[in-house]
C-alpha positions as CSV (number, residue, x, y, z in Angstrom):
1,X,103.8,104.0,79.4
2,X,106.0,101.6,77.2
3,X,106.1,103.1,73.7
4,X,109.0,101.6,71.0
5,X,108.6,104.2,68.0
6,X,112.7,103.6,66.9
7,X,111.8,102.4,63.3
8,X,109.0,104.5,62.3
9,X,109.8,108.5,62.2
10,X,105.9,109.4,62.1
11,X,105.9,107.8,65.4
12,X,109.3,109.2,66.7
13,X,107.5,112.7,65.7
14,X,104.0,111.8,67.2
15,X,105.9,110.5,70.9
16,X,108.0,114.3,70.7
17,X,105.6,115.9,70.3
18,X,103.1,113.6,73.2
19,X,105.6,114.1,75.8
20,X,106.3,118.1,75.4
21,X,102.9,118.2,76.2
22,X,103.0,116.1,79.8
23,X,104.4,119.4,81.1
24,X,101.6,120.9,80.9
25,X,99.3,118.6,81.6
26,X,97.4,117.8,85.2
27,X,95.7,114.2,85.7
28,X,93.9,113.2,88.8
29,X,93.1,109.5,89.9
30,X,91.0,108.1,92.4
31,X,90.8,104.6,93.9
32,X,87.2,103.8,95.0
33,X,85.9,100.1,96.3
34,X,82.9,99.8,93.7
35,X,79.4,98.5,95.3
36,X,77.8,95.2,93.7
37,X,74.6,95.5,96.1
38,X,72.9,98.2,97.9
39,X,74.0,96.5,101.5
40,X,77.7,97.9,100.0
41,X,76.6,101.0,99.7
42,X,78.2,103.7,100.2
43,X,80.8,103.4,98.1
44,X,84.3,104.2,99.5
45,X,87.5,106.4,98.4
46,X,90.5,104.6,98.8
47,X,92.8,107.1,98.0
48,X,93.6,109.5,95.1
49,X,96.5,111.1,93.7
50,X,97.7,114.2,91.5
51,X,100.2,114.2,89.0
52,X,100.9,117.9,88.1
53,X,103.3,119.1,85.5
54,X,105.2,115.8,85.0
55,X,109.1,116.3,84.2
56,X,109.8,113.3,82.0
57,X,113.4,114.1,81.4
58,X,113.8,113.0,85.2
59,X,112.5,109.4,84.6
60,X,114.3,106.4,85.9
61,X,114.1,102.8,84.4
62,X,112.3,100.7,87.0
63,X,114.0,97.5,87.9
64,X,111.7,94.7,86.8
């Protein structure tokens, strides 16, 4: 998440008070191949992942 709030103190507040709240939150993600016809079926699970209690004061910037 990109999020530039440095000009408008509503949204400095708004961001605060967004990521105190990623420590306490729990998101799970799935990956699944969707069918289009019913000679696809059954669907399939790629893969899933958990993130659990994320700790955003140990974020790195990404090299793009």
């Amino acid at each position: 998440i990109d999020i530039d709030v440095g000009s408008f103190a509503l949204a400095r507040g708004l961001a605060s008070t967004a990521l105190s709240c990623l420590s306490s939150l729990i998101t799970d993600t799935a990956f699944v191949i969707q069918a289009n016809t019913t000679d696809e079926l059954p669907e399939l699970l790629c893969g899933a992942t958990r993130l659990n209690h994320v700790d955003v004061s140990r974020a790195i910037w990404a090299n793009a």
